[in-house]
Each structure stands twice: as C-alpha cells, then as structure tokens.
N, C-alpha and C positions, 0 to 999 in steps of 0.2 A: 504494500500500500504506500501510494504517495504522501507526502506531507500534505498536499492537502486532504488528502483523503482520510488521513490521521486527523487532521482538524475536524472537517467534519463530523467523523466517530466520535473524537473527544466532546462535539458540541450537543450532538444525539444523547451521549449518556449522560452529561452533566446534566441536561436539559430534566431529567428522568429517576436520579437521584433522591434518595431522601434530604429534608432540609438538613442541612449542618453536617454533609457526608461529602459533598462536593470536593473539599482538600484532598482526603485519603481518596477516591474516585479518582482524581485528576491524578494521583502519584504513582496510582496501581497502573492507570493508562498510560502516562509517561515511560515508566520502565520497562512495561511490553513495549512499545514504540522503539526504545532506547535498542531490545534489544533486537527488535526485527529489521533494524535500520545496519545493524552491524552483524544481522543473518545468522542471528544465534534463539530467533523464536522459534519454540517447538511444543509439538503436541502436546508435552508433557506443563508449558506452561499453558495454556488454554485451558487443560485441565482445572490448572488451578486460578487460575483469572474467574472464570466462571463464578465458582461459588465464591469468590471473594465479592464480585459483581453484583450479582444477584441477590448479597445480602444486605447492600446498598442502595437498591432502586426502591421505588414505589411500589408496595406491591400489586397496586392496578395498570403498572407499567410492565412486570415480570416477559408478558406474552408476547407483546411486541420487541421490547429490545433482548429476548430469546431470539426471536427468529431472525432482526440483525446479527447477532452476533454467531449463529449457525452460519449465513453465507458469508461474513466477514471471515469462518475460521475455515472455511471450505476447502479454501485454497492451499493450508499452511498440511506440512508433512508430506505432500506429493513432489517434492523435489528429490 
C-alpha cells in the first residue's frame, strides 16, 4: 500500500475508533505501516493487528471496518 493509501486507512479507522482510543489506534497503525514500508509485514502480524483493532473501534463499526481490513490484508503473505 501506498502512502496515500496508508492515509486513507489510517483516516477510515481513526474515523471509527472509540473516543479516547484514537492515540494507541494511530501507533498500532503507524508500526504496521513502519513495517510494510520496509517489507517486513507478515501474516503473523495481521494476526495480531486484528484483535488489537477491533478492541478499539465502535462496536457498531466492528462489520464494516472487518471487511476493510479483510481486503486491505488480502494481499499481504502471497509474495
């Protein structure tokens, strides 16, 4: 994903977030970014992004930014 395309992601989830979660949100996103930019994101962190994610959003938000982040991770581990 391109940097903008990381913007945008990052503005979809923050957007979706519980109040006051937004910080920790933005830093779990930064550091996957950090590390798909330097081609060291893998399955195994999706894994864990996930429920780290999910314990963060709204949960009348759950469904939809699931299924962003199902095609956002679609791609990652086919290399």
């Amino acid at each position: 994903m391109d940097k903008q395309g990381q913007e945008m992601f990052l503005d979809f989830i923050l957007q979706r977030v519980q109040e006051g979660k937004e910080d920790e949100a933005r830093e779990i996103l930064l550091e996957n970014f950090k590390k798909q930019d330097e081609g060291n994101f893998s399955q195994e962190d999706i894994q864990a992004f996930v429920p780290k994610m999910m314990s963060l959003l709204k949960p009348e938000k759950l469904t939809e930014v699931q299924a962003v982040v199902k095609n956002f991770s679609g791609g990652f581990g086919n290399k």
